[in-house]
DRENKOLDREN-17039 format. One record per residue (C-alpha): residue in three letters; x, y, z. Coordinates in Angstrom, 1 decimal. Example, Ala and Ser with C-alpha at 12.3 -4.5 7.8 and 13.67 -1.06 7.14 Angstrom:
2
REC  residu      px      py      pz
REC     ala    12.3    -4.5     7.8
REC     ser    13.7    -1.1     7.1
This chain:
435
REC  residu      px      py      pz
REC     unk   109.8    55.5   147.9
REC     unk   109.1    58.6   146.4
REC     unk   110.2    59.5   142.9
REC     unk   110.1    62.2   141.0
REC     unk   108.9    62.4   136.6
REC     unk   110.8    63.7   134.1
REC     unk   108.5    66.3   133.3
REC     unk   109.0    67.7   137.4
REC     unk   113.1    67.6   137.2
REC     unk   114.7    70.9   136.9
REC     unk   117.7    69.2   134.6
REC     unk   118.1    65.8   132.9
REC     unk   121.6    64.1   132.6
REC     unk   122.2    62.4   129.4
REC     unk   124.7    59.7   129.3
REC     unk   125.9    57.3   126.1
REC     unk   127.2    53.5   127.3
REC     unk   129.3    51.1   125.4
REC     unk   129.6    47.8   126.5
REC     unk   131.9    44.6   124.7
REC     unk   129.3    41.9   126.1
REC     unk   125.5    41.4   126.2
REC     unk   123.7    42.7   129.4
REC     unk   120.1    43.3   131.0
REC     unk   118.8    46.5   132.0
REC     unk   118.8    45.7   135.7
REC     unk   122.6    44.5   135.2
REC     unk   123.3    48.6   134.2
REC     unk   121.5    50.3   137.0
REC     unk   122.6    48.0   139.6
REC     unk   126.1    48.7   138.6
REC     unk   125.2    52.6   138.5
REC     unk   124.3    52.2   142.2
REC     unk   126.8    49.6   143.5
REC     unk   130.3    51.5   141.7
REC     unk   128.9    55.2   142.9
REC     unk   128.1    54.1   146.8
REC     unk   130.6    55.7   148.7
REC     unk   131.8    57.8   146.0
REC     unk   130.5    61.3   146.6
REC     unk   129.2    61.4   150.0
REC     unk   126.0    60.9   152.2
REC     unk   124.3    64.1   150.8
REC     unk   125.1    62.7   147.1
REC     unk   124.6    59.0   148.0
REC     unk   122.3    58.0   145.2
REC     unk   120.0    56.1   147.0
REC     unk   119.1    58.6   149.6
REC     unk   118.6    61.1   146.4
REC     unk   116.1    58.9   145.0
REC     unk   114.8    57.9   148.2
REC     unk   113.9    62.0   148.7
REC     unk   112.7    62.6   145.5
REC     unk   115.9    64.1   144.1
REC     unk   116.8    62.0   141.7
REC     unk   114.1    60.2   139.5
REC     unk   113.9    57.1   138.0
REC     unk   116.6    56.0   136.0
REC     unk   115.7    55.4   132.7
REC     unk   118.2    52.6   131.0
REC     unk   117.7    51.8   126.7
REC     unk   120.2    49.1   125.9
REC     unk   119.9    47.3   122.6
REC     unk   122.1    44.3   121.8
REC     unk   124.1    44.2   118.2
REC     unk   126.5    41.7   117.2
REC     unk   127.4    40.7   120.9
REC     unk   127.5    44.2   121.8
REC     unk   124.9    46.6   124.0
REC     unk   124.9    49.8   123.2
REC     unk   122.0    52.4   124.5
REC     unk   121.4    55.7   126.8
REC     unk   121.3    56.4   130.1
REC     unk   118.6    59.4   131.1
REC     unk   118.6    60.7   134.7
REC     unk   116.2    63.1   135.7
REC     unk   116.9    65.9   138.8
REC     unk   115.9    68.3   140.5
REC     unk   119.5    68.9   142.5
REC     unk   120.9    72.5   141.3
REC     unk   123.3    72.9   138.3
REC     unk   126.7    71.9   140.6
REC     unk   125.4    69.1   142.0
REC     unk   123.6    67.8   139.3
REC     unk   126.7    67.9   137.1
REC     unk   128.8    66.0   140.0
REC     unk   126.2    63.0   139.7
REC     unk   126.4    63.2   136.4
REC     unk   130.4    62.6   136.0
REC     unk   130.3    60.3   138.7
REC     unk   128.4    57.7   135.8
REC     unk   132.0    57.6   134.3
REC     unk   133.7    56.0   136.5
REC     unk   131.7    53.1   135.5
REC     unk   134.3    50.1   133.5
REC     unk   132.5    47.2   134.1
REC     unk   129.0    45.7   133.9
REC     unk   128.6    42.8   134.9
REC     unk   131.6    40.5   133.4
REC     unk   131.4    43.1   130.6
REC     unk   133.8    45.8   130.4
REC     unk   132.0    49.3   129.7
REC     unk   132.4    53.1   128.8
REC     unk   129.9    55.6   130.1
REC     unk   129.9    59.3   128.5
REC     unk   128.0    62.1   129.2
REC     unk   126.3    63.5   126.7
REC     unk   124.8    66.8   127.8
REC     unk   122.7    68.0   130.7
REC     unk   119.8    69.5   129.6
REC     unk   117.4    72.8   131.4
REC     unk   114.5    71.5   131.2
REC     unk   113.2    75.0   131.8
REC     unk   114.8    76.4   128.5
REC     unk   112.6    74.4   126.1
REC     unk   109.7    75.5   128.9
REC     unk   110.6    78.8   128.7
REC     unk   110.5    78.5   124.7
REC     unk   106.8    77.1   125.0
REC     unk   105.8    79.3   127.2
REC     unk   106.8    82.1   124.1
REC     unk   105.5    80.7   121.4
REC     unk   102.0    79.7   123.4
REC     unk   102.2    83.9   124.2
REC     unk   102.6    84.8   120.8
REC     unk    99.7    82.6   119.7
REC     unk    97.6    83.6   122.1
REC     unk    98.2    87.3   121.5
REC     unk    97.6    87.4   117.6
REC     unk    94.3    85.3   118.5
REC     unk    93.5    88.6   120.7
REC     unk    94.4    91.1   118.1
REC     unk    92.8    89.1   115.5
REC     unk    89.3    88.4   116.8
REC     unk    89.2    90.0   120.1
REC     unk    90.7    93.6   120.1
REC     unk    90.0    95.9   116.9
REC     unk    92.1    98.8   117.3
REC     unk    90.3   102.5   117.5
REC     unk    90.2   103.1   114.3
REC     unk    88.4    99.8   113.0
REC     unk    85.5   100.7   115.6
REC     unk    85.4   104.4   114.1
REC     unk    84.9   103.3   110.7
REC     unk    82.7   100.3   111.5
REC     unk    80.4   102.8   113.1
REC     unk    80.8   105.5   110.8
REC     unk    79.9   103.6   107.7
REC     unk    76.8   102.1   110.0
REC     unk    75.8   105.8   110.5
REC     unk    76.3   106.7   106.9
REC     unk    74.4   103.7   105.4
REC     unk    71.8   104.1   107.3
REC     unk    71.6   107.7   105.7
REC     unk    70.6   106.3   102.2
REC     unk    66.9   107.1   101.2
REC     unk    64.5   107.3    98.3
REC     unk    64.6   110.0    96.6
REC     unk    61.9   110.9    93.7
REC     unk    58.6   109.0    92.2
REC     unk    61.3   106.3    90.9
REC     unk    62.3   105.7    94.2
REC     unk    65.8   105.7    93.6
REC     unk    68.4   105.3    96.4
REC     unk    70.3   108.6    97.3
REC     unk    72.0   110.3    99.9
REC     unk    70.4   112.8   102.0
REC     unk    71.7   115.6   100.7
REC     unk    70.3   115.6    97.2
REC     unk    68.0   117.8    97.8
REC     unk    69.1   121.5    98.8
REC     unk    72.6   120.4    96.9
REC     unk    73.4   122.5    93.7
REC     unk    75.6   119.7    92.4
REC     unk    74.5   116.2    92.3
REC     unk    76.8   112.5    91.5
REC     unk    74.9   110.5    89.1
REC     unk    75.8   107.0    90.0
REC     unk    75.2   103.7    88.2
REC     unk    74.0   101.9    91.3
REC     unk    72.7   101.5    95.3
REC     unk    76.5   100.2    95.7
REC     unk    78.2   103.2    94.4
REC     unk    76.3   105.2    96.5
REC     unk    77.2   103.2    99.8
REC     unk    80.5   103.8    98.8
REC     unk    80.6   107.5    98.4
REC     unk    78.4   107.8   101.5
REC     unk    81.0   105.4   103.1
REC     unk    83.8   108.4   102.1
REC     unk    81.7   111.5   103.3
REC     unk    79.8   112.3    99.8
REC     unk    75.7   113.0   100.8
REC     unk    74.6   114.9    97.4
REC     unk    74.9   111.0    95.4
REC     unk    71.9   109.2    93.3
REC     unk    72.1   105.9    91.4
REC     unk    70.1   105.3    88.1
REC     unk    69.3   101.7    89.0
REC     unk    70.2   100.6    86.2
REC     unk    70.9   101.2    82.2
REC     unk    67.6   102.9    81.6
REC     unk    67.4   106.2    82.4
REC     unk    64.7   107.0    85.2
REC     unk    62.6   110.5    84.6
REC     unk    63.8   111.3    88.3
REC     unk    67.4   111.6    87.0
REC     unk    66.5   113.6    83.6
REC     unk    64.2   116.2    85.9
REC     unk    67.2   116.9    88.0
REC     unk    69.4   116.9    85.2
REC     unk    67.3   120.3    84.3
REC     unk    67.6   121.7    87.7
REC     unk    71.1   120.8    88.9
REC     unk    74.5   120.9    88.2
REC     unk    75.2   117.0    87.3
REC     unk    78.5   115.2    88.0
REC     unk    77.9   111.8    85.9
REC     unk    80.3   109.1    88.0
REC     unk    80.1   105.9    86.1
REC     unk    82.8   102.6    85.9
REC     unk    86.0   102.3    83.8
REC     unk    84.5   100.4    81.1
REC     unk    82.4   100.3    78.0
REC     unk    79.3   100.0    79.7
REC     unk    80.1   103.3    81.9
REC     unk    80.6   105.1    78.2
REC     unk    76.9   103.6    77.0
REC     unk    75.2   105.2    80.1
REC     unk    76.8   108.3    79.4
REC     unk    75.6   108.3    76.1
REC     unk    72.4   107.4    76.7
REC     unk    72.0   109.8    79.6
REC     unk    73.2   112.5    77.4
REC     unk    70.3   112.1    74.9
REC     unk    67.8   112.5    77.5
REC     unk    69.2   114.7    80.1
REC     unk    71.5   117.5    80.5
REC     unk    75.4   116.7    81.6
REC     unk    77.4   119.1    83.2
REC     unk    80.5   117.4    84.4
REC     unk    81.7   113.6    83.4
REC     unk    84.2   111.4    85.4
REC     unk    84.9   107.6    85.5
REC     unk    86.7   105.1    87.8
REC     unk    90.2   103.8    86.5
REC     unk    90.0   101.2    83.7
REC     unk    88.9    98.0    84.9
REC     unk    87.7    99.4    88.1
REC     unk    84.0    99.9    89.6
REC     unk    83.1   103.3    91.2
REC     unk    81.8   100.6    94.3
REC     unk    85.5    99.4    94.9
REC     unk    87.1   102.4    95.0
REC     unk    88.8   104.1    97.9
REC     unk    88.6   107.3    99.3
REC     unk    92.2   109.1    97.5
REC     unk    90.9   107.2    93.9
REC     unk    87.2   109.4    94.1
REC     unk    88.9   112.4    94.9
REC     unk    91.1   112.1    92.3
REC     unk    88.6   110.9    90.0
REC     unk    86.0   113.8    90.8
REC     unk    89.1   116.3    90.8
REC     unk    89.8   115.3    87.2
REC     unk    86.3   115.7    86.2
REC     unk    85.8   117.1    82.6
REC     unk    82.9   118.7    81.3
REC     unk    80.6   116.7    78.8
REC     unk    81.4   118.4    75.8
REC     unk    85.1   118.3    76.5
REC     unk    84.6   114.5    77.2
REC     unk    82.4   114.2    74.1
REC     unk    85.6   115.1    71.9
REC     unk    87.6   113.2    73.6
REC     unk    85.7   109.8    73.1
REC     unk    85.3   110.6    69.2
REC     unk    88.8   110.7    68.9
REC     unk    89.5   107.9    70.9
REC     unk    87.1   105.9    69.1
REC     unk    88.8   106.9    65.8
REC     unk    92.2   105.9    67.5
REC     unk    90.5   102.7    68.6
REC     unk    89.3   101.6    65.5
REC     unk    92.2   102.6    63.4
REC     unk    94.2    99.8    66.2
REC     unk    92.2    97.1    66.3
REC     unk    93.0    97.1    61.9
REC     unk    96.0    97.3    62.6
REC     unk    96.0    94.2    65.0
REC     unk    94.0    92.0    62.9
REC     unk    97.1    92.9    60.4
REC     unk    99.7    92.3    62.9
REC     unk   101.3    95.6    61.8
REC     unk   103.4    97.6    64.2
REC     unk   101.8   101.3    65.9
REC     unk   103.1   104.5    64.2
REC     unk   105.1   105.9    66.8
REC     unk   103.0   109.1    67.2
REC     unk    99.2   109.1    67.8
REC     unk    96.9   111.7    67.4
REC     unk    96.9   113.4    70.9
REC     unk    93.2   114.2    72.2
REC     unk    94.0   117.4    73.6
REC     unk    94.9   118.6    70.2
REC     unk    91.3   117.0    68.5
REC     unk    89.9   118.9    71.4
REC     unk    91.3   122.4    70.8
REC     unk    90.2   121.6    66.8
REC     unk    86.8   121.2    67.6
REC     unk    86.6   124.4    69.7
REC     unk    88.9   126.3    67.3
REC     unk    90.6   128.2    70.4
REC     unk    93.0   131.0    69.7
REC     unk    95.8   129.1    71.4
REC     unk    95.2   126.2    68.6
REC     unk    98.5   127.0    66.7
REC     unk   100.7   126.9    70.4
REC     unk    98.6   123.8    71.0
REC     unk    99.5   122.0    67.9
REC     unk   103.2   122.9    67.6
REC     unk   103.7   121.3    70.9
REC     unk   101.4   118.1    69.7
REC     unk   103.9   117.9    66.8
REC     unk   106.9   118.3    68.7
REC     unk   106.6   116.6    71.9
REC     unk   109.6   117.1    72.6
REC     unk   109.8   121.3    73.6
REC     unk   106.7   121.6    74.7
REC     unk   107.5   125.2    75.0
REC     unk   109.6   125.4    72.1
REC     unk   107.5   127.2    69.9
REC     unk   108.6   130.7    71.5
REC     unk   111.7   129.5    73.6
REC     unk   110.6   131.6    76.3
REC     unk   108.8   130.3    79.9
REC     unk   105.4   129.1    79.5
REC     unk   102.2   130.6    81.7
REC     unk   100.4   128.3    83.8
REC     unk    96.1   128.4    83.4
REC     unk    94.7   128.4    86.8
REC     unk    93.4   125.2    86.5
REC     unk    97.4   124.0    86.3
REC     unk    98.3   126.5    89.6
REC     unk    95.5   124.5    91.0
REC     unk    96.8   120.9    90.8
REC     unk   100.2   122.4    91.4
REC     unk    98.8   124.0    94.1
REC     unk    96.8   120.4    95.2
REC     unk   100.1   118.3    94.6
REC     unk   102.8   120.6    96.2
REC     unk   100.3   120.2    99.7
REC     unk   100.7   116.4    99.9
REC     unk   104.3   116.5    99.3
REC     unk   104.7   118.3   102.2
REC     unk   107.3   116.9   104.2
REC     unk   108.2   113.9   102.1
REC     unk   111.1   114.9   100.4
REC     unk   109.5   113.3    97.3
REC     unk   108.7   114.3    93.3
REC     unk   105.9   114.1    91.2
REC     unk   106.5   113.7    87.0
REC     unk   103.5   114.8    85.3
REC     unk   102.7   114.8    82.0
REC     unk   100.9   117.3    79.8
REC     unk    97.6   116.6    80.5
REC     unk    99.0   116.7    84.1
REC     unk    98.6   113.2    84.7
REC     unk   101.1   111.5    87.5
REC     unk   103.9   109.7    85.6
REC     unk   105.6   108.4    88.7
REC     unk   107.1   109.7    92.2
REC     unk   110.4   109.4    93.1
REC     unk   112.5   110.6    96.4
REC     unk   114.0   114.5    95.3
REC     unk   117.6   112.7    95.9
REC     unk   116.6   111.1    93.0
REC     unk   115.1   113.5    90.7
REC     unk   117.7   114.5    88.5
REC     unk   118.8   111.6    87.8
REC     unk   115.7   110.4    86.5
REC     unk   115.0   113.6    84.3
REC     unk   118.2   112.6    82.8
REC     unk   117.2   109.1    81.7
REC     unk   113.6   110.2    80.8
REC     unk   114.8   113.2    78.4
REC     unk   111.5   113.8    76.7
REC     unk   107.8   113.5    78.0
REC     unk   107.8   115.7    81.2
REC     unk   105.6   118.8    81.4
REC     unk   106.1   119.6    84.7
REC     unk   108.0   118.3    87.9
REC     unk   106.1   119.3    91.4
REC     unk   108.8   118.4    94.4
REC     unk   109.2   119.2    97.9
REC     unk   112.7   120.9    98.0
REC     unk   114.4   124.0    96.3
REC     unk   114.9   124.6    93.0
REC     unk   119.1   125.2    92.6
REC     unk   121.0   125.6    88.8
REC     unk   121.8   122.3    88.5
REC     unk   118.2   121.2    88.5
REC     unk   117.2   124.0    86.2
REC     unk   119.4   123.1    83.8
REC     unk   118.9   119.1    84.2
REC     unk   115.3   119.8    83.2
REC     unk   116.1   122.8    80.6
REC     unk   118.1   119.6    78.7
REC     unk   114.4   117.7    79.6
REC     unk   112.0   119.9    78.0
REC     unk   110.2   120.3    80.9
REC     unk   107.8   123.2    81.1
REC     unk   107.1   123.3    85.1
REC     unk   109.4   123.6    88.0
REC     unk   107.3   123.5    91.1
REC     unk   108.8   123.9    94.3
REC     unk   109.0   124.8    98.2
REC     unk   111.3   127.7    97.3
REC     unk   113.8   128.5    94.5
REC     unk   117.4   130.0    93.7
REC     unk   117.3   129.8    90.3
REC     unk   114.5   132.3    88.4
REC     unk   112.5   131.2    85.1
REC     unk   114.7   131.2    82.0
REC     unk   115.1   129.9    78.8
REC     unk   111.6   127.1    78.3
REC     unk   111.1   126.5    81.8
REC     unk   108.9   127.9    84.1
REC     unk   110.0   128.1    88.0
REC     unk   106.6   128.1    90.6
REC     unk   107.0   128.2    94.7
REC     unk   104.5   127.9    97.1
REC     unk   104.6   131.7    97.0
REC     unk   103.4   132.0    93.7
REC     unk   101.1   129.2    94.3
């Protein structure tokens, strides 16, 4: 007699049975066969369904509790959806097993192919991330992978020290001085050829004979040892230009927007030699403070202004009114300020990536990014800032309601896409004309 599995049906009839008496399986199919025969016709006669493979085998779970069976009745077939629920209702017309009075109920009739269907999905969507993972790179993986194969295979040893270097040292005019063969792969990595590494703490005679011949960019981590090579290097060589990773970062981890922006805001090396003096002074004067646990003044000495002392600039009086009221930075003169070139440049630099974002930079004095926000947003948060802002770089137009917003700000800058309100009062109003 052939007979068909579970796992081959198309739906499977589940059916609860109650029955006031103890009884056998065999006593429960028997009476499923005996009370249906008859019932629904040759083409639904039970036995000739199971006899063709139709209907599987009846599956009967009855346990016995306190002179009552209880238990379910699973029917597997592979009739359609009409049929299938026919044979199904036809199990409740069952009220007697044996001597045994019984109730039959239909549970549910489950699609077997729904919870197929349902494996089938999640198997895909396994399968798939396995082939995206581990299988298929995208384009622009296999781009960089070869690119940076092409580019470390460009590193070579330049000079009687042997030190490694990009291949571009050479016939460059300006040259990266690097701490190490790391920081090199890295800027070679990002499309920089003219970079050498000292190898190093101690300063290699290579570095201090091109230090006399080129222009020299020293590139060195954001920590105390980058400031010791600098120093040292300085005693021996001839800086040009000085720039350091972010604090706490290695020039070898960084990616390709953080060394533009760090060789963008390079400084030159007696501009950074100030700076660290007073810093150090600043630094000191903290950590006896701490080891009093005593509160900061609420101003410190900005370095900008011990820089302007040191070169005794004609602009040192504008400088230092602004230093001691940091609130007008302009408010010396109350009239709009002139940018340098060196500001219409990073204007310039930060007005291009705004471009189509609809979004503000903040900048401080020393034209350092505060924070970007969406322009929908900007006035309100000149309003809660008040004081701080030099200058505001946004992709939108500058109206009267934003003028005055950041006249009651202090802020210096407007820089914008275009602009229907002129420069008045403290602040300055730049488009991408001007620009």
């Amino acid at each position: 007699m052939a007979k068909i599995a579970q796992v081959s049906a198309k739906y499977i009839v589940h059916a609860e049975i109650q029955i006031d008496g103890v009884v056998d399986r065999p006593d429960v199919i028997g009476a499923i066969f005996g009370q249906t025969e008859g019932l629904l016709g040759s083409d639904l006669e039970l036995r000739e369904l199971q006899r063709s493979g139709r209907i599987g085998r009846i599956e009967v779970n009855v346990d016995t509790k306190g002179g009552k069976s209880s238990g379910m009745i699973i029917i597997p077939s592979s009739l359609d959806k009409a049929e299938t629920a026919i044979v199904g209702a036809s199990l409740e017309i069952i009220q007697r097993i044996g001597p045994c009075n019984a109730r039959i109920r239909v549970k549910n009739i489950e699609d077997v192919r729904v919870s197929k269907r349902q494996f089938v999905i999640d198997r895909a969507k396994e399968l798939l991330k396995n082939l995206m993972d581990s299988v298929m790179p995208d384009s622009q993986e296999l781009a960089d992978e070869v690119s940076y194969s092409v580019r470390v295979m460009e590193i070579v040893e330049y000079g009687k020290d042997r030190l490694p270097a990009g291949p571009a040292v050479e016939e460059s005019d300006e040259v990266i001085v690097v701490e190490g063969r790391a920081d090199v792969l890295n800027l070679l990595k990002h499309g920089f050829k003219n970079v050498i590494a000292m190898n190093g703490t101690s300063i290699p005679e290579t570095i201090i004979e091109l230090s006399r011949k080129k222009t020299i960019t020293v590139f060195v981590d954001g920590d105390r040892g980058g400031d010791l090579i600098i120093k040292e290097l300085s005693s021996v060589g001839e800086i040009d230009f000085v720039t350091k990773a972010p604090d706490g970062k290695e020039v070898e981890e960084l990616a390709k927007k953080e060394i533009h922006k760090a060789l963008r805001a390079r400084v030159a090396f007696e501009q950074a030699s100030a700076e660290a003096q007073t810093n150090g002074g600043q630094r000191g004067g903290d950590d006896r403070r701490s080891q009093h646990q005593q509160q900061r003044p609420p101003q410190r000495p900005h370095p900008q202004q011990a820089r302007q002392d040191s070169r005794q600039e004609p602009r040192q009086d504008s400088r230092d009114s602004r230093d001691s009221r940091p609130q007008s930075p302009a408010a010396s003169n109350g009239k709009p300020k002139d940018a340098t070139p060196q500001e219409l440049e990073s204007f310039s630099e930060m007005l291009e990536d705004l471009i189509g974002t609809r979004g503000a930079y903040i900048l401080d004095e020393k034209l350092n990014i505060l924070g970007k926000v969406p322009f929908s947003e900007l006035q309100g948060t000149l309003k809660s800032m008040k004081s701080g802002i030099y200058a505001v770089v946004f992709d939108g137009i500058v109206d009267k309601d934003l003028f005055s917003t950041a006249e009651r700000a202090n802020v210096s800058f407007l820089v914008a896409m275009d602009a229907k309100a002129k420069s008045a009062g403290r602040v300055t109003v730049l488009t991408s004309d001007d620009l």
